[in-house]
C-alpha positions in Angstrom: -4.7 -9.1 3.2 -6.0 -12.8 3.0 -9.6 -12.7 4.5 -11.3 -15.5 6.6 -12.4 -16.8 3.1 -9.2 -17.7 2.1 -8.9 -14.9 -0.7 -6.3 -12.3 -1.3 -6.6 -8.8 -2.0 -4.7 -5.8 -2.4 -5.8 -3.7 0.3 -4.0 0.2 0.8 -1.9 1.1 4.5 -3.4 4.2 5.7 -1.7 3.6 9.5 0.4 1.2 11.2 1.9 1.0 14.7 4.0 -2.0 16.2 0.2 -3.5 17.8 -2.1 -2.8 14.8 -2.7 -1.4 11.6 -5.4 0.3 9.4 -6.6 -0.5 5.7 -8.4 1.3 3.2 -10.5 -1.0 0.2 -12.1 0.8 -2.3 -15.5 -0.3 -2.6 -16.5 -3.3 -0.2 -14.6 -5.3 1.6 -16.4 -8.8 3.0 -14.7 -8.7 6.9 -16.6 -8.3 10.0 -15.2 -7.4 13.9 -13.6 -10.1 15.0 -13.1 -12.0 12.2 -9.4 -13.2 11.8 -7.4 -12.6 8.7 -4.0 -12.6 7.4 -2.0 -8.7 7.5 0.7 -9.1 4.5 2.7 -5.9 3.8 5.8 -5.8 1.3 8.6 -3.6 0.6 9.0 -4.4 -3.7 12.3 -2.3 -3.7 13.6 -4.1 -0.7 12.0 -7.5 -1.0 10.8 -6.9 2.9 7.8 -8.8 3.8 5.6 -9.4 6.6 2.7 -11.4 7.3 0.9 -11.8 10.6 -2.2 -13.1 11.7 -4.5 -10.3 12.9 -8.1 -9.7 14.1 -10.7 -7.5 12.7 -10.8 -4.3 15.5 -13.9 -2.0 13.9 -14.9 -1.8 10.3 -16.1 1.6 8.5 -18.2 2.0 5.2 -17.6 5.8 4.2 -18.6 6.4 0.5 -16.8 4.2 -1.7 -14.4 3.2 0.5 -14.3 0.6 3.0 -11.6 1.2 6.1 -10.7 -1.6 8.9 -8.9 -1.7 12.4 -6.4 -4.2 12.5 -5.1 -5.7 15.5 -1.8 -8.4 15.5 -2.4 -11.0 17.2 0.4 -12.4 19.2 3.0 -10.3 18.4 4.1 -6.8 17.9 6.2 -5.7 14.9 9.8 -4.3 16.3 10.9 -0.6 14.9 13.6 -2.4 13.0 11.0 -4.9 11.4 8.7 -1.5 10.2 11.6 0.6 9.1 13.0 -2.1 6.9 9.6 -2.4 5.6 9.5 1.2 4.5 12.5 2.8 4.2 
């Protein structure tokens, strides 16, 4: 994920559907609602890759963990697009 910052980090998929996606951080994670960022996923066995531009839906602090609503922005990822992505 590439915050509104400009930096990268490695963030976990816990969900995604063709309109949105959610991601775990361990410890904190510097986003707020509405804030736009970058959603990059890739397949390494495949060489799939995605990345689209995406707004900050709700943000959660639980523990150590830090978990964010995604929503794309623009666009909608096809079934084809997802299934190359983790199949």
């Amino acid at each position: 994920m590439i915050l509104p910052s400009k930096q990268s980090l490695f963030v976990t998929l816990r969900d995604i559907s063709k309109t949105g996606a959610c991601v775990v951080r361990q410890g904190k994670l510097e986003v707020e609602e509405d804030d736009s960022v970058i959603f990059e996923a890739r397949n390494y066995d495949s060489g799939a890759a995605i990345s689209i531009a995406s707004s900050v839906r709700w943000v959660r602090k639980t523990g150590f963990n830090t978990y964010v609503g995604l929503s794309f922005i623009s666009t909608t990822l096809t079934p084809k697009a997802l299934l190359k992505l983790f199949s």
